[in-house]
C-alpha atoms as an extended CHARMM CRD file, in Angstrom:
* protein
*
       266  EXT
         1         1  UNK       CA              0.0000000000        0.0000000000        0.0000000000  PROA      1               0.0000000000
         2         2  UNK       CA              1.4930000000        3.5960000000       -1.0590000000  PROA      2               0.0000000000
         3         3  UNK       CA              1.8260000000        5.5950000000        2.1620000000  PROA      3               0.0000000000
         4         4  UNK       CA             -0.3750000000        8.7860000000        2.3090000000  PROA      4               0.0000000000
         5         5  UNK       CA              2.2240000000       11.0840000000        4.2320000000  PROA      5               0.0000000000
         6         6  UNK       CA              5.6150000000       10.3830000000        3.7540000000  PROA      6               0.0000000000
         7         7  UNK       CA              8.6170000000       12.0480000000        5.1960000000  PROA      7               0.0000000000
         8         8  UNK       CA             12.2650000000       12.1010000000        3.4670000000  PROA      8               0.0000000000
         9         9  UNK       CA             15.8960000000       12.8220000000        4.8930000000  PROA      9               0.0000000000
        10        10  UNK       CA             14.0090000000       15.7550000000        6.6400000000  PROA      10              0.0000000000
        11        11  UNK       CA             15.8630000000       18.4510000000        8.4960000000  PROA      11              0.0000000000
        12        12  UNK       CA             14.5160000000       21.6030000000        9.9150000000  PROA      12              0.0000000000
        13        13  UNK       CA             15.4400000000       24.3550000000       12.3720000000  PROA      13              0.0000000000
        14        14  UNK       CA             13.8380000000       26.6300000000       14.8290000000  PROA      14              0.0000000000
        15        15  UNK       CA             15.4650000000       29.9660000000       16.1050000000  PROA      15              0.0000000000
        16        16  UNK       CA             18.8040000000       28.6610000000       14.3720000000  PROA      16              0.0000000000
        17        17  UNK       CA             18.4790000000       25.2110000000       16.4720000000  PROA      17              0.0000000000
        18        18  UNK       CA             18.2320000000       21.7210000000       15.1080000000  PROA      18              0.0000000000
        19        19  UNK       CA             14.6090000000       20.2410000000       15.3090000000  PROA      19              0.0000000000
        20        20  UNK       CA             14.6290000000       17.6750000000       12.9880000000  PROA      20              0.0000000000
        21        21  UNK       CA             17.4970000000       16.0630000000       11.8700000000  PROA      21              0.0000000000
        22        22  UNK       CA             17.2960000000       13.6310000000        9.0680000000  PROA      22              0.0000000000
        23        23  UNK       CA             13.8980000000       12.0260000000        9.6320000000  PROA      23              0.0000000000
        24        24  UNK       CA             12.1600000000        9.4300000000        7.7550000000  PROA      24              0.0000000000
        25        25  UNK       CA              8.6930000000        8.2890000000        8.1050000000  PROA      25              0.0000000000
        26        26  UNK       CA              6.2170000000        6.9250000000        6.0790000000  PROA      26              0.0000000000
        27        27  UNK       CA              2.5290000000        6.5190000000        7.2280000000  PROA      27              0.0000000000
        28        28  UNK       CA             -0.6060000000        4.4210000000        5.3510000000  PROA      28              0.0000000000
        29        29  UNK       CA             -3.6580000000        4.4590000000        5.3660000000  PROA      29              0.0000000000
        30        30  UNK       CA             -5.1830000000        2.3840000000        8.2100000000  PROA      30              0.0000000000
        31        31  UNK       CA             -2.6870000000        2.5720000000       10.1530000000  PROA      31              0.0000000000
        32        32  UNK       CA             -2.6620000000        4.6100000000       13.7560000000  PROA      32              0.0000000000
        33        33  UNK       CA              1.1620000000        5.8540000000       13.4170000000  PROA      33              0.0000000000
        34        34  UNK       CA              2.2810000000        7.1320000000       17.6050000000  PROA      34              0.0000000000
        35        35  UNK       CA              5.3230000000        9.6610000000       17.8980000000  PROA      35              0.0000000000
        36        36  UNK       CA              7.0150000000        9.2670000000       21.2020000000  PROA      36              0.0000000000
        37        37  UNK       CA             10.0760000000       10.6060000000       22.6230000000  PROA      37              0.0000000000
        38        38  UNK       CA             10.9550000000       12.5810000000       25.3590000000  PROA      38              0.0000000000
        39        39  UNK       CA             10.5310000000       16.2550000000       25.6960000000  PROA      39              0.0000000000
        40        40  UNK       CA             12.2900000000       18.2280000000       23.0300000000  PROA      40              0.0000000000
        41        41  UNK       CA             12.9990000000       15.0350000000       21.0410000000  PROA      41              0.0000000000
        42        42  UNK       CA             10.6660000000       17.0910000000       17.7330000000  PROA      42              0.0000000000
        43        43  UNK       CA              7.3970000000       15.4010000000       18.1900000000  PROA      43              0.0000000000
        44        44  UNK       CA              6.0050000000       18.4150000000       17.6540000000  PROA      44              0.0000000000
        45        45  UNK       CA              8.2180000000       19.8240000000       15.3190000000  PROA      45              0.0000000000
        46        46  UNK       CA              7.6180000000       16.5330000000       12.7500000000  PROA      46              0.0000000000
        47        47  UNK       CA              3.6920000000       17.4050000000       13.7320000000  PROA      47              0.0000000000
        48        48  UNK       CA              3.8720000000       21.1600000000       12.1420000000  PROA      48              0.0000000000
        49        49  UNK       CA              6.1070000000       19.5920000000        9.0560000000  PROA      49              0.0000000000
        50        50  UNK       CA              3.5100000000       17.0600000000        7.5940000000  PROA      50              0.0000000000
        51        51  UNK       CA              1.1010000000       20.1520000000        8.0270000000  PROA      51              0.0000000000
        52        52  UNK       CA              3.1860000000       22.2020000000        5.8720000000  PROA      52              0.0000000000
        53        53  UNK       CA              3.6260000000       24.6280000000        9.4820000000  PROA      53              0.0000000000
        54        54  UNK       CA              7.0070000000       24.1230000000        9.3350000000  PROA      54              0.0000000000
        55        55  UNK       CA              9.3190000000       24.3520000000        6.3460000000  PROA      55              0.0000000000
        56        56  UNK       CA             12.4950000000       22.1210000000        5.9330000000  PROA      56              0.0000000000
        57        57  UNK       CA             16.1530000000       23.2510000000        5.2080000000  PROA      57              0.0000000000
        58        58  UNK       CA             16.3790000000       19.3810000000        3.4660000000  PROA      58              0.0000000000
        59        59  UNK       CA             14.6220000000       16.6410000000        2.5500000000  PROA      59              0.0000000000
        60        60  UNK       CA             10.9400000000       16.5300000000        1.0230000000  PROA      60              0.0000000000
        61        61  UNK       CA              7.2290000000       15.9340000000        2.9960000000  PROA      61              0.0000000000
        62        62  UNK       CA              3.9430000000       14.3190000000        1.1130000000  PROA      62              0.0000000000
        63        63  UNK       CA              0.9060000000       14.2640000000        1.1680000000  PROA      63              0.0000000000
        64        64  UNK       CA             -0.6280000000       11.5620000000       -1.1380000000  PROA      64              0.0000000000
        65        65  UNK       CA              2.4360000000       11.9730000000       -3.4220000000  PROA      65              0.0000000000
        66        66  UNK       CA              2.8190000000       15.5530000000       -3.7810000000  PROA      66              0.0000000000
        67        67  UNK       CA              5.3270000000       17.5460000000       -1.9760000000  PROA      67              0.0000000000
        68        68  UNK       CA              3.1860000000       19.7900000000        1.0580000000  PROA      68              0.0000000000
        69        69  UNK       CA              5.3460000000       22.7830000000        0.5080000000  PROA      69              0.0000000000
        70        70  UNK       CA              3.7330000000       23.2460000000       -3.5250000000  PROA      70              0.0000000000
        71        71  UNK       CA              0.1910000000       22.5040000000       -2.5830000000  PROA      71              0.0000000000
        72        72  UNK       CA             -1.9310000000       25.5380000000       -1.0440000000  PROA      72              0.0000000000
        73        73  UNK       CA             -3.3580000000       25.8280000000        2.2010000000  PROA      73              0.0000000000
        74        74  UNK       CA             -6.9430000000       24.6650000000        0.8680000000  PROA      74              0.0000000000
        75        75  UNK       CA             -5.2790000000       21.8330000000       -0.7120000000  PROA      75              0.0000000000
        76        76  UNK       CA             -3.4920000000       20.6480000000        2.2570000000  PROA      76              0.0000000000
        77        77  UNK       CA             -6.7390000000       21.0180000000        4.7540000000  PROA      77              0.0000000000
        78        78  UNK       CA             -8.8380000000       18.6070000000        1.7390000000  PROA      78              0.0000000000
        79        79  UNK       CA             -6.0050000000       16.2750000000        2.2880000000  PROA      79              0.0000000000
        80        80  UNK       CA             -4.7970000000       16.0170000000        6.1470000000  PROA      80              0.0000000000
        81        81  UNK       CA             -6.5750000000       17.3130000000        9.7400000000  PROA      81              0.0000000000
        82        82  UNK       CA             -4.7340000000       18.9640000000       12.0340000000  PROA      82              0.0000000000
        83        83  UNK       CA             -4.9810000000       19.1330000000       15.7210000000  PROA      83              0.0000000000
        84        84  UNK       CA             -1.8680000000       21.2960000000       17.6790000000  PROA      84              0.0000000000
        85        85  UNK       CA             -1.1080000000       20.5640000000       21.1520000000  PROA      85              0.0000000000
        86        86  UNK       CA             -2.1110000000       24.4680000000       22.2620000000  PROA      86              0.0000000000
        87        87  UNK       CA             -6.2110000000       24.4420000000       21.1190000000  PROA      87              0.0000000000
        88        88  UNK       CA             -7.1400000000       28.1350000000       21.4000000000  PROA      88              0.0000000000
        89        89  UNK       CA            -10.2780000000       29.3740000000       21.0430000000  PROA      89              0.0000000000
        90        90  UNK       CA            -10.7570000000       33.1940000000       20.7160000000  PROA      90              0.0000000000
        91        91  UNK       CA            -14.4720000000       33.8840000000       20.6730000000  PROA      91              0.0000000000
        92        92  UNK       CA            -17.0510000000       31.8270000000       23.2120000000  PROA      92              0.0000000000
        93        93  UNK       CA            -18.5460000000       29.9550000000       20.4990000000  PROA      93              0.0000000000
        94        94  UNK       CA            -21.2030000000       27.0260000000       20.6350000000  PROA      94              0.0000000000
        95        95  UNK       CA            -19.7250000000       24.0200000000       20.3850000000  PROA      95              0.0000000000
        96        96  UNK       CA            -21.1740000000       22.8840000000       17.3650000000  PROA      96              0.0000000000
        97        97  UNK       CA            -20.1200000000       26.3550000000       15.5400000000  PROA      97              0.0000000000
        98        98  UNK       CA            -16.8050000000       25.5230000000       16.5540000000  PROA      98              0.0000000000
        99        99  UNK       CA            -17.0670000000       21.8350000000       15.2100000000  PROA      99              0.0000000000
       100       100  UNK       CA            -18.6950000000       22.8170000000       12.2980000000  PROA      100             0.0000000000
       101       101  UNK       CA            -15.3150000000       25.1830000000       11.3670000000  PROA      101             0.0000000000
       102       102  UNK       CA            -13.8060000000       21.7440000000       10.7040000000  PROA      102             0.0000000000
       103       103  UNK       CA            -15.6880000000       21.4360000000        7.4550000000  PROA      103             0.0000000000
       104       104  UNK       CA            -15.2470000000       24.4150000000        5.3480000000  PROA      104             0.0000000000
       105       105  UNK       CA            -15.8500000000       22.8010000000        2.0910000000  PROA      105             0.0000000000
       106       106  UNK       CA            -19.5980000000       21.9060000000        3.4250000000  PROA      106             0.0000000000
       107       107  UNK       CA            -22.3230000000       24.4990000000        3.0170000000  PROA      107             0.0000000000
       108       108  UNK       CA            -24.0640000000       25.7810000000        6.0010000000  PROA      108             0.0000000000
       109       109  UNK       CA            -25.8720000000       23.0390000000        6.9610000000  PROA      109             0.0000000000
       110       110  UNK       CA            -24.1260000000       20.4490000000        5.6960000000  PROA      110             0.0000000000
       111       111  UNK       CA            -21.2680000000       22.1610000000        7.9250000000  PROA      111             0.0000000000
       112       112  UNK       CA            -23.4810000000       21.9130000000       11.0840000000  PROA      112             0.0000000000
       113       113  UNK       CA            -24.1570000000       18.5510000000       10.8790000000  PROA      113             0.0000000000
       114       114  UNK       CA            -20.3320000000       16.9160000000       10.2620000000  PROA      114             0.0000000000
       115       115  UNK       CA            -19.7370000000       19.0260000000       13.6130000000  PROA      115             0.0000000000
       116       116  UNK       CA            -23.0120000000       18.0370000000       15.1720000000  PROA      116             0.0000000000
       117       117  UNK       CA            -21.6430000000       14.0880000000       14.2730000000  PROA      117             0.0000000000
       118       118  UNK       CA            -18.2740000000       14.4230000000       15.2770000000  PROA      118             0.0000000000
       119       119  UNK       CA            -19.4440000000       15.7840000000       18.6150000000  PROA      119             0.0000000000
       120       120  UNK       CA            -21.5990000000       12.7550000000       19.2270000000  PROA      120             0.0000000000
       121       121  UNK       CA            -18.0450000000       10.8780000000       17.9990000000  PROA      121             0.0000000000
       122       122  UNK       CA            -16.2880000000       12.3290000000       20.9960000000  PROA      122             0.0000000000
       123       123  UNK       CA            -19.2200000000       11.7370000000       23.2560000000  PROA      123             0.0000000000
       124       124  UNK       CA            -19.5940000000       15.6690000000       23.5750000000  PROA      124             0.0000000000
       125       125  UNK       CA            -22.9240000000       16.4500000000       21.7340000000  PROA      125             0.0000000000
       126       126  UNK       CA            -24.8700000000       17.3560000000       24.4830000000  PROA      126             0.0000000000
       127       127  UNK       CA            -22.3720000000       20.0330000000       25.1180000000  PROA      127             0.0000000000
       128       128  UNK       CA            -23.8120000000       21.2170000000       21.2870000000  PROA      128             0.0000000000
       129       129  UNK       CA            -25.2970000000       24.5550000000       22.6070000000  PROA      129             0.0000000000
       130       130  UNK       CA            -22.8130000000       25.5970000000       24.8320000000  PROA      130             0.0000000000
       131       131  UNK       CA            -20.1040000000       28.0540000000       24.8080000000  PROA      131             0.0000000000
       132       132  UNK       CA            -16.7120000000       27.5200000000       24.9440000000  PROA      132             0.0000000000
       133       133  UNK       CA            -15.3790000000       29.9650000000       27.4920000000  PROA      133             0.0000000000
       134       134  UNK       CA            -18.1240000000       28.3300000000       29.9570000000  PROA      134             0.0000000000
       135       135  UNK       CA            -16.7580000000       24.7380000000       29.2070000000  PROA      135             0.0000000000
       136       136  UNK       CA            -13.5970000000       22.7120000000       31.0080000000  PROA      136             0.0000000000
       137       137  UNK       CA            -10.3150000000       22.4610000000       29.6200000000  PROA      137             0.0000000000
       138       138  UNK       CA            -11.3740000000       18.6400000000       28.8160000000  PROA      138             0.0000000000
       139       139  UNK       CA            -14.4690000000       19.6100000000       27.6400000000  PROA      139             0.0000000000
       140       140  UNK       CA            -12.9980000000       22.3340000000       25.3060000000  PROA      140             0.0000000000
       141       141  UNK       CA            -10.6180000000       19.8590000000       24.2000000000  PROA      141             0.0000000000
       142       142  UNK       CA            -13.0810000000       17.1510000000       23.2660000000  PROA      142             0.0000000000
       143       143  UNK       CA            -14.4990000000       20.0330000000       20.9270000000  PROA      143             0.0000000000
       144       144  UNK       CA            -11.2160000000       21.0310000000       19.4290000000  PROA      144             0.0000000000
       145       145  UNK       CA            -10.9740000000       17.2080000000       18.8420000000  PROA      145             0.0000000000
       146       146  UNK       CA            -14.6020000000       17.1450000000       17.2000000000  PROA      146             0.0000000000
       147       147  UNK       CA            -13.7400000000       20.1840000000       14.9490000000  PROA      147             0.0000000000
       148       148  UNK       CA            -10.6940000000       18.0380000000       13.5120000000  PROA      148             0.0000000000
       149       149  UNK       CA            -12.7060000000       15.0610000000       12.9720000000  PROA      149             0.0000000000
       150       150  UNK       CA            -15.4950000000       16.7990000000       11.0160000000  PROA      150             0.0000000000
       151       151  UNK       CA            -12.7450000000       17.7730000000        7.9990000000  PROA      151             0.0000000000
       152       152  UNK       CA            -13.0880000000       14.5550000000        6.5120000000  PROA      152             0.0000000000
       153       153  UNK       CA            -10.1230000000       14.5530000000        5.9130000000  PROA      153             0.0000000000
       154       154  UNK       CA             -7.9430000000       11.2560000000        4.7050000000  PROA      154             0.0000000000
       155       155  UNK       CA             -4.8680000000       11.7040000000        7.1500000000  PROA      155             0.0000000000
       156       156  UNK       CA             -4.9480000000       13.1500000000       10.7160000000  PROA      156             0.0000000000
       157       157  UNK       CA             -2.2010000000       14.7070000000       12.2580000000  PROA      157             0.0000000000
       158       158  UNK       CA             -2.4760000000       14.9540000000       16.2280000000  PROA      158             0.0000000000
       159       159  UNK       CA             -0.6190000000       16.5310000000       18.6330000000  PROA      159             0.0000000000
       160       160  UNK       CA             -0.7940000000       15.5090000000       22.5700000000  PROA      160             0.0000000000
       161       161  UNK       CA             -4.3620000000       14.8620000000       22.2390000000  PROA      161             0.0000000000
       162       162  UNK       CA             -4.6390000000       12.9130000000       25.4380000000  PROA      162             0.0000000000
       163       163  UNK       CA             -3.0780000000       16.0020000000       27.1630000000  PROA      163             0.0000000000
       164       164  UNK       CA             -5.0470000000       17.6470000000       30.3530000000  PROA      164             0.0000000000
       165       165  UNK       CA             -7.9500000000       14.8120000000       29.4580000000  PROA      165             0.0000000000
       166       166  UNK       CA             -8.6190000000       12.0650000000       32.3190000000  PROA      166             0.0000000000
       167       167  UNK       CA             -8.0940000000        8.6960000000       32.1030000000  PROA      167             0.0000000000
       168       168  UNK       CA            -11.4570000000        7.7670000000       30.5390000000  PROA      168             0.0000000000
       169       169  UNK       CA            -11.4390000000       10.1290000000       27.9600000000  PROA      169             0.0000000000
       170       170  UNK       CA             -8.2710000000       10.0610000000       26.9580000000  PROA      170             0.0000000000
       171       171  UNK       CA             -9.1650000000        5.8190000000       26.5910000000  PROA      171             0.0000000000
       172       172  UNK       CA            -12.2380000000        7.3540000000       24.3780000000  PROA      172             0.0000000000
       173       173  UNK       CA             -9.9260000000        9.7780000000       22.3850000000  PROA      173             0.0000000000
       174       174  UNK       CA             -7.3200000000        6.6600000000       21.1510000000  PROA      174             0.0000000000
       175       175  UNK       CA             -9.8690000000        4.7590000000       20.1470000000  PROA      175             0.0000000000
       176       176  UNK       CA            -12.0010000000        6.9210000000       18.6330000000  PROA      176             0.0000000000
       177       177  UNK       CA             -8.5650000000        8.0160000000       16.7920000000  PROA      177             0.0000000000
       178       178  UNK       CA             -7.7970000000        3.7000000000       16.0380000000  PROA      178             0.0000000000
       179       179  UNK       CA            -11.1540000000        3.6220000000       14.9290000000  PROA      179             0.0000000000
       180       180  UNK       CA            -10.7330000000        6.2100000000       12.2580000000  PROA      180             0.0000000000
       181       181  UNK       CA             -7.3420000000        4.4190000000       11.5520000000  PROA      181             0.0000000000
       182       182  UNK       CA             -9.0550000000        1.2670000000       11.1860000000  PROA      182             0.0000000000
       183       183  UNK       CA            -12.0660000000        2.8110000000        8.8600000000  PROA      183             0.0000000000
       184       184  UNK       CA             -9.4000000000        4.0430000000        6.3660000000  PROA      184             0.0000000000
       185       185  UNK       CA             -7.6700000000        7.2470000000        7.5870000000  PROA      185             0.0000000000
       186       186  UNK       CA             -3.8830000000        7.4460000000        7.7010000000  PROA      186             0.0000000000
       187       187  UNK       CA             -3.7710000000        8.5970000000       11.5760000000  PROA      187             0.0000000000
       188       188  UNK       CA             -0.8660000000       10.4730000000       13.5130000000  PROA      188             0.0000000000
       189       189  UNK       CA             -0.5170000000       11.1890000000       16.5710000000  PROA      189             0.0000000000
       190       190  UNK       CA              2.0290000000       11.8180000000       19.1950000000  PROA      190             0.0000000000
       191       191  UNK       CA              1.5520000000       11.1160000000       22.9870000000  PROA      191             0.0000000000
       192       192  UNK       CA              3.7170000000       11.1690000000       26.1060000000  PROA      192             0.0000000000
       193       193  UNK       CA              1.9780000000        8.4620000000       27.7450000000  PROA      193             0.0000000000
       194       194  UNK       CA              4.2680000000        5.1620000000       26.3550000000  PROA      194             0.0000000000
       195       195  UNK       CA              1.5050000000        2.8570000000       27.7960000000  PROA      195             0.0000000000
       196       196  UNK       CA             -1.2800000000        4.4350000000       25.6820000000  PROA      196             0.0000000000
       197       197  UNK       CA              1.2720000000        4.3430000000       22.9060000000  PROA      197             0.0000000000
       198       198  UNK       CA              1.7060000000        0.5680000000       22.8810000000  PROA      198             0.0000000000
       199       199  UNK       CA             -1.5300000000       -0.3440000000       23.8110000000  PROA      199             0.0000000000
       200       200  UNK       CA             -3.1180000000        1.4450000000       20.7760000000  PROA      200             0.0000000000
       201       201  UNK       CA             -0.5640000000        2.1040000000       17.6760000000  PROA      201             0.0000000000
       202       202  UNK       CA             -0.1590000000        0.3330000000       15.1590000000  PROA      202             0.0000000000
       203       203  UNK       CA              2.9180000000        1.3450000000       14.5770000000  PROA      203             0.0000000000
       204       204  UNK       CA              5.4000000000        3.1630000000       17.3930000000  PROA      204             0.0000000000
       205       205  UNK       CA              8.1410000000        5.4850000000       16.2340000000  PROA      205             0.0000000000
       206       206  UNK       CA             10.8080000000        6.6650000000       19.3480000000  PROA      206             0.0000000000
       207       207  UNK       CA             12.1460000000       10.1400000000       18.3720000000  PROA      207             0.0000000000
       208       208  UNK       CA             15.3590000000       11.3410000000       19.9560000000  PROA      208             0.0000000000
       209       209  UNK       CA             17.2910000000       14.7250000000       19.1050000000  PROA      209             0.0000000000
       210       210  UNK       CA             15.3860000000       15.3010000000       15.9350000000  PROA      210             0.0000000000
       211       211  UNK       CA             16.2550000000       11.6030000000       14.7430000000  PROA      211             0.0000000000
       212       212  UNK       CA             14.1200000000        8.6810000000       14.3750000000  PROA      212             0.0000000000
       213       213  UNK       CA             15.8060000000        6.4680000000       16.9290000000  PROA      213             0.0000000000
       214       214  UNK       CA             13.1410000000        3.0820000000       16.2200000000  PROA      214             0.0000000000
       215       215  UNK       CA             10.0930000000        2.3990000000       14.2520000000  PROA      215             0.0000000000
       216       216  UNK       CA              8.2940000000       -0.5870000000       14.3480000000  PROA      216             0.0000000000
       217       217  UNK       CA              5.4350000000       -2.7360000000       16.1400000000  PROA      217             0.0000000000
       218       218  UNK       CA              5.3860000000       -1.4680000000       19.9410000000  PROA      218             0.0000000000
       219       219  UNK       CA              6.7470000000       -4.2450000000       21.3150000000  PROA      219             0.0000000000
       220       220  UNK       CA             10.0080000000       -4.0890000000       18.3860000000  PROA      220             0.0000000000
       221       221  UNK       CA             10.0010000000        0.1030000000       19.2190000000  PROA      221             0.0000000000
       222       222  UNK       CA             10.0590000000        0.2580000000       23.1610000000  PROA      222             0.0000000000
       223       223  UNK       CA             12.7840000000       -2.0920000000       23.7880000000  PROA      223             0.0000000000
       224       224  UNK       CA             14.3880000000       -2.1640000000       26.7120000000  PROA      224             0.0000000000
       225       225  UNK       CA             17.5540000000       -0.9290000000       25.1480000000  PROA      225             0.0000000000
       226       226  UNK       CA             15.3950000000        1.8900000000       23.6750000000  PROA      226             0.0000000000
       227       227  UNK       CA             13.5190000000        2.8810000000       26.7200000000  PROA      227             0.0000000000
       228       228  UNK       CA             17.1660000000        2.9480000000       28.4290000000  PROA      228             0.0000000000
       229       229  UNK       CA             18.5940000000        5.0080000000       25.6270000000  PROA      229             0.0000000000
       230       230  UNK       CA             16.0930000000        7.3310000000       24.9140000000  PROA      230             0.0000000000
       231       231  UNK       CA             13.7170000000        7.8430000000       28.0820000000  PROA      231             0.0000000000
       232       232  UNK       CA             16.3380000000        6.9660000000       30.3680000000  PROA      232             0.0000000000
       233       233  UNK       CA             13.7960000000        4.3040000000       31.9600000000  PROA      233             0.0000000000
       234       234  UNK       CA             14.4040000000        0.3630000000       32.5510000000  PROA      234             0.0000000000
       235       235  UNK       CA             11.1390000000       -1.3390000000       30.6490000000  PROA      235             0.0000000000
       236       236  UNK       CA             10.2350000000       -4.9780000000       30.3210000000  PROA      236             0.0000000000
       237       237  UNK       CA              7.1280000000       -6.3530000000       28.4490000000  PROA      237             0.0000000000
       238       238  UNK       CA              4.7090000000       -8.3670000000       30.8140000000  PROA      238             0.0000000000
       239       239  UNK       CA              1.6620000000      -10.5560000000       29.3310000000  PROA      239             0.0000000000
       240       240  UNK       CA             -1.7870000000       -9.1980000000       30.1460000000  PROA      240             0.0000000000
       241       241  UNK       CA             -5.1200000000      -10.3500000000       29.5360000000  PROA      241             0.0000000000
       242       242  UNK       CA             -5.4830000000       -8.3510000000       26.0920000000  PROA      242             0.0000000000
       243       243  UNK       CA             -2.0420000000       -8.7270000000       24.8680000000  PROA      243             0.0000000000
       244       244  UNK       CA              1.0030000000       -7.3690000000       26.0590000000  PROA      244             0.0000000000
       245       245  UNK       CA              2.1120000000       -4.4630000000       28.9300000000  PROA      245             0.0000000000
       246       246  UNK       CA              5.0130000000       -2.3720000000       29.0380000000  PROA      246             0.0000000000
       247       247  UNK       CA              6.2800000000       -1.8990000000       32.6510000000  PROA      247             0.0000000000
       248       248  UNK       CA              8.1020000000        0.9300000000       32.8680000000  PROA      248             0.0000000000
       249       249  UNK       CA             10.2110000000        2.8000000000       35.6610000000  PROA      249             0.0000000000
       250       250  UNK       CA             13.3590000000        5.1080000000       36.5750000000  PROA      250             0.0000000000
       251       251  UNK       CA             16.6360000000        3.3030000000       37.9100000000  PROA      251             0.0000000000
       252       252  UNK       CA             17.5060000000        4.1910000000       41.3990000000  PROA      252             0.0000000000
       253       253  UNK       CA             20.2420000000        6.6370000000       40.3680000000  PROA      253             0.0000000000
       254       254  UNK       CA             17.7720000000        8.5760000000       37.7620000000  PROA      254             0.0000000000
       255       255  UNK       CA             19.4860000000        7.1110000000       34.7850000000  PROA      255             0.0000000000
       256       256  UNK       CA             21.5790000000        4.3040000000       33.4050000000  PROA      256             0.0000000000
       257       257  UNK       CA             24.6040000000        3.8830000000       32.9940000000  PROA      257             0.0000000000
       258       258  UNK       CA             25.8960000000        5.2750000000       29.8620000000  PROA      258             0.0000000000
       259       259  UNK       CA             22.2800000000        6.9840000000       28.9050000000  PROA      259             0.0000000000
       260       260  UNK       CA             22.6150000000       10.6760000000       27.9810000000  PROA      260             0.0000000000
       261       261  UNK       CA             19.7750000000       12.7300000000       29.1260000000  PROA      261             0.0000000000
       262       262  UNK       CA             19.3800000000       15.7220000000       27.2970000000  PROA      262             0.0000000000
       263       263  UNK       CA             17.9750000000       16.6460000000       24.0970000000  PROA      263             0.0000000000
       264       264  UNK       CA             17.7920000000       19.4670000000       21.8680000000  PROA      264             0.0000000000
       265       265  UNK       CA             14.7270000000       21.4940000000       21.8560000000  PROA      265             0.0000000000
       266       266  UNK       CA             11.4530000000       20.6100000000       19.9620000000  PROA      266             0.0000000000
């Protein structure tokens, strides 16, 4: 299957500083993709780049073939969702105004009801009528979610979407997200939390300094050599009743042996 975003020998900077150094990535269709890595490792940074947010000093980013930094900002939004990690909303908007904006290319109506459907998606549509500013941070960030989901979009980039959420609704938010993987969207997403990470993705890729330091099923990602590397954390993988667990913790010192602890900025 040809990959809908794909990601080349990329390199970018930030303020003069290295955010991405030489990544590759290459995400299909049906596939729930999780970025990990610790802070300042680029999650973001790769984020922004598939969006065409973030231009590259080398290397090439596409969407369905075509490189993002030729196709115009109404061409990108027909082709891949975007949610950032910093959801702002500036005017105390119903919900379902604010869901709607997801679908730009619908009229009115047609508008109205994507965001009425993605709020019933998230599990938010009784907060249809309400504004905004009167909502909860996890409440306003269940509508931020909605207002992605209602592009219809093929590809869905994600950033932190679990972040500020409780436990149950950041369960609801993966698998809402593996169930639009699994229904034929090419799905992105990066997380801090390494258990969601290998519970849900399909795929796990372990960003370090800008670099793609593993890629593969979670279990051939989060090795313990990884973990130790990377997170600075000892790891093992423990059977469970729905598959396997990673066990994760710090070493008694704070870090192995050998592991080197800081990382450029994202």
């Amino acid at each position: 299957m040809t990959p809908f975003l794909t990601m080349w020998d990329a390199d970018a900077e930030i303020g003069g500083r290295t955010v991405l150094d030489g990544a590759d990535l290459l995400v299909e269709t049906g596939k729930l993709v999780v970025v990990v890595g610790p802070n300042g490792a680029g999650k973001s940074s790769l984020i922004r780049a598939f969006a065409g947010l973030l231009p590259l000093t080398r290397g090439v980013v596409r969407l369905q073939g075509d490189d993002v930094a030729t196709l115009s900002p109404s061409a990108r939004a027909a082709r891949v969702a975007y949610l950032p990690q910093e959801g702002r909303i500036a005017w105390n908007l119903p919900a379902i105004e604010v869901a709607a904006l997801g679908a730009p290319f619908l009229s009115g109506a047609d508008a109205l009801a994507a965001g009425r459907a993605a709020l019933d998606e998230v599990e938010a549509g009784h907060l249809a009528d309400r504004g905004v500013a009167e909502m909860s941070g996890g409440e306003r960030a269940r509508v931020l979610l909605a207002r992605a989901l209602a592009t219809g979009a093929q590809a869905m980039l994600a950033d932190e979407p679990t972040a500020g959420l409780d436990p149950e609704a950041q369960l609801m938010v993966l698998e809402r997200l593996k169930a639009r993987a699994a229904a034929g969207q090419a799905v992105l997403v990066s997380l801090h939390d390494l258990a969601l990470a290998a519970r849900f993705a399909d795929r796990v890729v372990v960003l370090y300094r800008g670099q793609v330091a593993a890629d593969g099923a979670p279990t051939d990602a989060l090795t313990p050599e990884v973990m130790a590397r990377v997170f600075g954390l000892s790891a093992r993988w423990v059977e469970g009743p729905d598959g396997p667990l990673l066990s994760s913790g710090r070493y008694s010192d704070g870090s192995p042996s050998g592991v080197r602890t800081s990382s450029s900025p994202a």
